[in-house]
Each structure stands twice: as C-alpha cells, then as structure tokens.
C-alpha positions in Angstrom: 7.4 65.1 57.1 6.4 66.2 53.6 5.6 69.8 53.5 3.4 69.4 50.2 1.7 66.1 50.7 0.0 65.4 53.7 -0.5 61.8 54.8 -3.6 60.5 55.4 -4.2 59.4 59.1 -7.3 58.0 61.3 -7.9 60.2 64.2 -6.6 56.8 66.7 -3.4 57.1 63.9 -3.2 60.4 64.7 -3.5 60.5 68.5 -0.4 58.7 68.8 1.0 62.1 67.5 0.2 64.0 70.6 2.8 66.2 71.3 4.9 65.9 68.3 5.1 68.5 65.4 2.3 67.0 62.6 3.2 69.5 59.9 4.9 72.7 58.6 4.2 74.7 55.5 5.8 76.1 52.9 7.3 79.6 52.9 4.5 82.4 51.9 5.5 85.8 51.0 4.1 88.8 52.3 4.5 91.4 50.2 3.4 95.2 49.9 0.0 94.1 47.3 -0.7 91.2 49.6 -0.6 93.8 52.9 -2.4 96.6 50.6 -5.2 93.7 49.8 -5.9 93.2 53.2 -5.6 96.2 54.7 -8.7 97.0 52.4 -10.9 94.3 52.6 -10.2 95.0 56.7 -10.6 98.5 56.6 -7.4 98.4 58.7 -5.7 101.4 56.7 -2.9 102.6 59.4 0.0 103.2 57.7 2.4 101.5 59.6 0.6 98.6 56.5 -0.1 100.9 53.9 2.7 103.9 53.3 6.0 102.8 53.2 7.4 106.5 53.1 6.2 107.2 56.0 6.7 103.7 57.7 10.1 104.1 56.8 10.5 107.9 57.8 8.1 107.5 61.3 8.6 104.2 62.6 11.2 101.8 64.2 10.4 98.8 61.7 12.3 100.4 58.2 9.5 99.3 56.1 5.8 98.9 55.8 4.6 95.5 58.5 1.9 93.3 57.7 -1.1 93.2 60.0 -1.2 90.2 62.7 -4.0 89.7 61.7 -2.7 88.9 58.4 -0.4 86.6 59.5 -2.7 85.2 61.6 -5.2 84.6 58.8 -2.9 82.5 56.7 -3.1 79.9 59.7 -6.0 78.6 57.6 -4.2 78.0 54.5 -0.9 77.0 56.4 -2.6 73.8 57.9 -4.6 72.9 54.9 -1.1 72.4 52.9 0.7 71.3 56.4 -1.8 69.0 58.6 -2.3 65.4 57.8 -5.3 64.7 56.5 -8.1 63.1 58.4 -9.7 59.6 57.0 -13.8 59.9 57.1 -13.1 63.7 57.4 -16.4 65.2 56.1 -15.3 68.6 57.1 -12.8 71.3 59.1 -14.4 73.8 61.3 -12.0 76.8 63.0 -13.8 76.3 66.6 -11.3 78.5 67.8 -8.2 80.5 68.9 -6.4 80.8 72.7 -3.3 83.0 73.7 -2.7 84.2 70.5 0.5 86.5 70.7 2.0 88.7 68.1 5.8 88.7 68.8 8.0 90.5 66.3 6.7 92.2 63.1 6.7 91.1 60.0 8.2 93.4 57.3 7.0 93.6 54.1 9.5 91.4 51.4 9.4 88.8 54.4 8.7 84.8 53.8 6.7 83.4 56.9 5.5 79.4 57.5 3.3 77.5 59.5 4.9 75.0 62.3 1.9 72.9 63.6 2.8 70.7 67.0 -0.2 68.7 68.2 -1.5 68.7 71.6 -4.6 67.5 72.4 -7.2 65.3 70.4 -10.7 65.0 72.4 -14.0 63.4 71.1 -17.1 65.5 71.6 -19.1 62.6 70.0 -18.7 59.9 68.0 -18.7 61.9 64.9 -16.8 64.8 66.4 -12.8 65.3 67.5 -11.7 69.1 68.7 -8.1 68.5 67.8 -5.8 71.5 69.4 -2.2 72.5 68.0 0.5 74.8 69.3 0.8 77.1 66.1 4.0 79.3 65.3 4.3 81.3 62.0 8.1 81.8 61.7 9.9 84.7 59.6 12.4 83.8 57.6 15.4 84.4 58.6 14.5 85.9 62.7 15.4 84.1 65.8 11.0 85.4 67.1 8.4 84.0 65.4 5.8 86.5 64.1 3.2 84.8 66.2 2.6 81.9 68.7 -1.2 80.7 69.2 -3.3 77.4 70.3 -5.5 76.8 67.2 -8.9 74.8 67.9 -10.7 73.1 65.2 -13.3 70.8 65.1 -13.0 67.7 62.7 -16.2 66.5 61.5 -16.4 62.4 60.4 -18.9 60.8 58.8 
C-alpha cells in the first residue's frame, strides 16, 4: 500500500477488495491555528477549542481539543491522498455518513490519519457505484481512534 500514490483500479478491480483495508493517509497535524481556523469559519467558539488556559485550568483533556467535526472533515482530504483511484472516474460525490462516533479527543500538538477498509461496492446504474468504507482517524500515539464512521460516496463514471 503506498500512502502517497494511489493505484489506479476499475471498479470490478476494485470489488475484489471488499473487505480489505484500500488505503491509509499520511499523518496530519492538528494544531492550535488549524482548531482556531475552524472553530471560526464554524462559529463553534467553545473553549474547550479555542482557550487553552482555561482548557487547561477547567477541563480533564490538559490542553485545547479539536472539534469532531474537525477531524471528521479531514475524511475528505484523507481519502483523496489514501483511496485508489477510480478508472473512467468523472467525479467523487460524499452521498453520505452512518454511525459516526467520536471516541477519544484529540489534543491539540496531535498527528491523526485516515485508515480506509472497504465494504461494500453497489451499482446504482451503469454509470453509478455507492462504494462504502469503514473509516477510522487514528491519533498518534493512543490505543482509541479519534473517530470510527461508515463513509458513503458515490463514484460517477463516464
């Protein structure tokens, strides 16, 4: 598996991967400008993200966490470096997201990656496969991942 590179695969190539992990990313740091960034373009300003005096003074964490959401919105970016790449692949659609769990937080200074296991690859038409993965950002370094999810997108082929 080349974390950098992603093969190139036909969707029958790639059914034969059902069930096996298809990718992981590299290491992305989250740090305090990168939790600061989005906690203002979410207008999610709690301070358990944003003041790391009094995340360290008032909570159990020691430091400033990044938002799930934030981890969860690096999926994207994780599976674009990660995920083979699709022959006759017009486009990527996120159709969607199932059980999505936040399980430990992530601290600010962590590294977190992308592990992408493929489970299901279904054709809505001929020109359309809903692929589904099992999706766990790991922190570097923790026995939890930050998050465990079933990621839905929709491959477009032309």
């Amino acid at each position: 598996m080349n974390v950098h590179a992603p093969v190139s695969v036909s969707i029958d190539d790639l059914k034969s991967r059902i069930g096996q992990e298809v990718g992981v990313s590299s290491w992305k740091m989250i740090d305090q400008d990168r939790i600061d960034r989005f906690a203002t373009v979410t207008e999610d300003l709690q301070f358990i993200h944003v003041d790391p005096e009094r995340a360290l003074a008032e909570t159990p964490f020691g430091s400033t966490i990044a938002h799930g959401f934030l981890t969860l919105s690096l999926l994207s970016a994780m599976g674009q470096e990660a995920l083979p790449t699709i022959r006759n692949r017009v486009m990527g659609i996120n159709y969607g997201l199932e059980r999505v769990r936040f399980l430990s937080p992530v601290p600010v200074g962590a590294r977190v990656r992308g592990r992408f296991t493929l489970s299901e690859i279904s054709m809505r038409s001929e020109g359309q496969a809903m692929l589904r993965y099992q999706v766990s950002v790991e922190i570097e370094g923790a026995e939890k991942p930050a998050l465990a999810a079933e990621w839905i997108t929709l491959s477009v082929l032309g």
